[in-house]
Backbone as numpy.savetxt, mean C-alpha at the origin, in Angstrom:
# Nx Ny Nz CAx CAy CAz Cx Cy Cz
0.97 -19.78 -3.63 0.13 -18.59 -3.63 1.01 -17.34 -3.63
0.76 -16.57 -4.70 1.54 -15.48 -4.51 0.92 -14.07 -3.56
2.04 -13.60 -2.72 1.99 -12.57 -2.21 0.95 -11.15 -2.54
0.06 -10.56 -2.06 -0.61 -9.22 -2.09 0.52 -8.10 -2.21
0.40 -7.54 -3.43 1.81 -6.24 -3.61 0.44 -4.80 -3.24
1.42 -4.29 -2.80 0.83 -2.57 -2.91 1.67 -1.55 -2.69
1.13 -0.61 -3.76 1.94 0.91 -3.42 1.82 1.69 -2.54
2.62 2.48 -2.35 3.14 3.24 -0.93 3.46 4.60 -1.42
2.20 5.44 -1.54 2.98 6.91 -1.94 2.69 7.82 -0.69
2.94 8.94 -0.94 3.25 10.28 -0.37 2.68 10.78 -1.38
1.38 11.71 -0.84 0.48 12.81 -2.03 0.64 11.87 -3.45
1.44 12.53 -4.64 1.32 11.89 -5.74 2.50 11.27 -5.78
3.62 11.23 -4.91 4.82 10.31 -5.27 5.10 9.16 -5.16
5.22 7.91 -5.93 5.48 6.79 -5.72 6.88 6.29 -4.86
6.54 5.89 -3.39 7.26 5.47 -2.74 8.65 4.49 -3.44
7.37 3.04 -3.07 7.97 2.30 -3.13 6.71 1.42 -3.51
7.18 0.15 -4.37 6.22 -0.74 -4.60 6.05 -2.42 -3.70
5.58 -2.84 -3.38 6.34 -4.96 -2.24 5.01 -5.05 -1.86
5.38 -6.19 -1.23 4.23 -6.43 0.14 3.96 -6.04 1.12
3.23 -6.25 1.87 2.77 -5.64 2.88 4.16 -5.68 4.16
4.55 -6.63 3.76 5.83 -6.70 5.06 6.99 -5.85 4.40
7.44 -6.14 3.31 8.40 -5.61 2.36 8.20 -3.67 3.00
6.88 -3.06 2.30 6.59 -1.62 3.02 6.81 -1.41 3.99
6.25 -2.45 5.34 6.69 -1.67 6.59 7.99 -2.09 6.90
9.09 -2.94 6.18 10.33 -3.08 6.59 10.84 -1.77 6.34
10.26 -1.41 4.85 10.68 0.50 4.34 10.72 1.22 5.30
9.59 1.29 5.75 8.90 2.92 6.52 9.09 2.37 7.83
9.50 0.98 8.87 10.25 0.85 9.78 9.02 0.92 10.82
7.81 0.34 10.27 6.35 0.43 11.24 6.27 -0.99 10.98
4.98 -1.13 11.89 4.36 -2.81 11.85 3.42 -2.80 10.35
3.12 -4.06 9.83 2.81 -4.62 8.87 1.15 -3.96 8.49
0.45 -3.87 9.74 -0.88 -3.70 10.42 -1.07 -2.47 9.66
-0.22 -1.82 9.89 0.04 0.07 9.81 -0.41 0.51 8.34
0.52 -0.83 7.56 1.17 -0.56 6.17 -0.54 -0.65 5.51
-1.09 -1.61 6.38 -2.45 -2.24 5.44 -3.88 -0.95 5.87
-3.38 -0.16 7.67 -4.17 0.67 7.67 -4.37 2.07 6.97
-3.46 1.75 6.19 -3.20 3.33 5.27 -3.94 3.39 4.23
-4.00 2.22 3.67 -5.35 1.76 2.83 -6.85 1.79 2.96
-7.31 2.33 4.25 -8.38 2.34 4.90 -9.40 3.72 5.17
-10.56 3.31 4.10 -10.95 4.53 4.29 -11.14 5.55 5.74
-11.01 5.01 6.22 -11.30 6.17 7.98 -9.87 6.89 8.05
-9.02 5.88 8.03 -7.62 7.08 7.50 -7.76 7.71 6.59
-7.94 7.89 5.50 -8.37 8.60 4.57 -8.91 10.04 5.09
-9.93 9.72 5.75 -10.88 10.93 6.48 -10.21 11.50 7.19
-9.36 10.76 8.12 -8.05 11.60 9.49 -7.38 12.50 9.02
-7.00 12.17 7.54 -5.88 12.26 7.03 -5.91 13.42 5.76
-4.51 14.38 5.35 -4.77 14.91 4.43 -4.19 14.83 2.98
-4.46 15.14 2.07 -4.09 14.17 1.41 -2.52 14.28 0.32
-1.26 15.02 1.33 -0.44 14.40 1.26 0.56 13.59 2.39
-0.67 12.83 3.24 -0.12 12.01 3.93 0.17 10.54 3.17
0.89 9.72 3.55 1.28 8.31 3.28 -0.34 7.47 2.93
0.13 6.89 1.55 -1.72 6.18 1.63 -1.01 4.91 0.77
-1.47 3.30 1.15 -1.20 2.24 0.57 -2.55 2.20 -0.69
-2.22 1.56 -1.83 -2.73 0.98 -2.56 -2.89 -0.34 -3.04
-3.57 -1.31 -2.61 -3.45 -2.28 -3.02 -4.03 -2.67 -4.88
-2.77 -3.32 -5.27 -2.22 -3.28 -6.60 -2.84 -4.76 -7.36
-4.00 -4.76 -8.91 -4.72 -5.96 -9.26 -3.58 -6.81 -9.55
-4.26 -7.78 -9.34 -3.49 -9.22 -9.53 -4.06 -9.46 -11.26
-2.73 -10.13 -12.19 -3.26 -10.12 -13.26 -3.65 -11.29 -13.67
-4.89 -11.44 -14.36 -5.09 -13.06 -14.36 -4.48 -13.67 -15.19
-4.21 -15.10 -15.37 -3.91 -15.77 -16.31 -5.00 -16.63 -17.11
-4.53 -16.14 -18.31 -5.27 -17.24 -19.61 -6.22 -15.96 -20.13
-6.28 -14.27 -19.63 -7.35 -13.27 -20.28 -6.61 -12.59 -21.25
-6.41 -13.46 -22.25 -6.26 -12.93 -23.68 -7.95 -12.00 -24.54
């Protein structure tokens, strides 16, 4: 099974791209953190060039 990737920006800048552990090894927080940034209620706390995760589609195989 492969890994959940997501991006990690700042306002419009692309961080960094990994997993969920890979990001918070980056930014030096727990894993939890990386996935609550993705969450709309942070969103609302938050303005919007704070840190926000994106979780990134998985591409299927065989959709020619």
């Amino acid at each position: 099974m492969k890994s959940k990737e997501y991006a990690l920006y700042r306002g419009d800048t692309l961080l960094q791209i990994g997993t969920a552990e890979e990001l918070a090894e980056f930014k030096k927080v727990k894993r939890k953190t990386i996935l609550f940034y993705a969450t709309p209620s942070y969103r609302k706390r938050t303005s919007d060039k704070s840190l926000r995760t994106i979780k990134l589609l998985e591409e299927v195989e065989g959709s020619d």
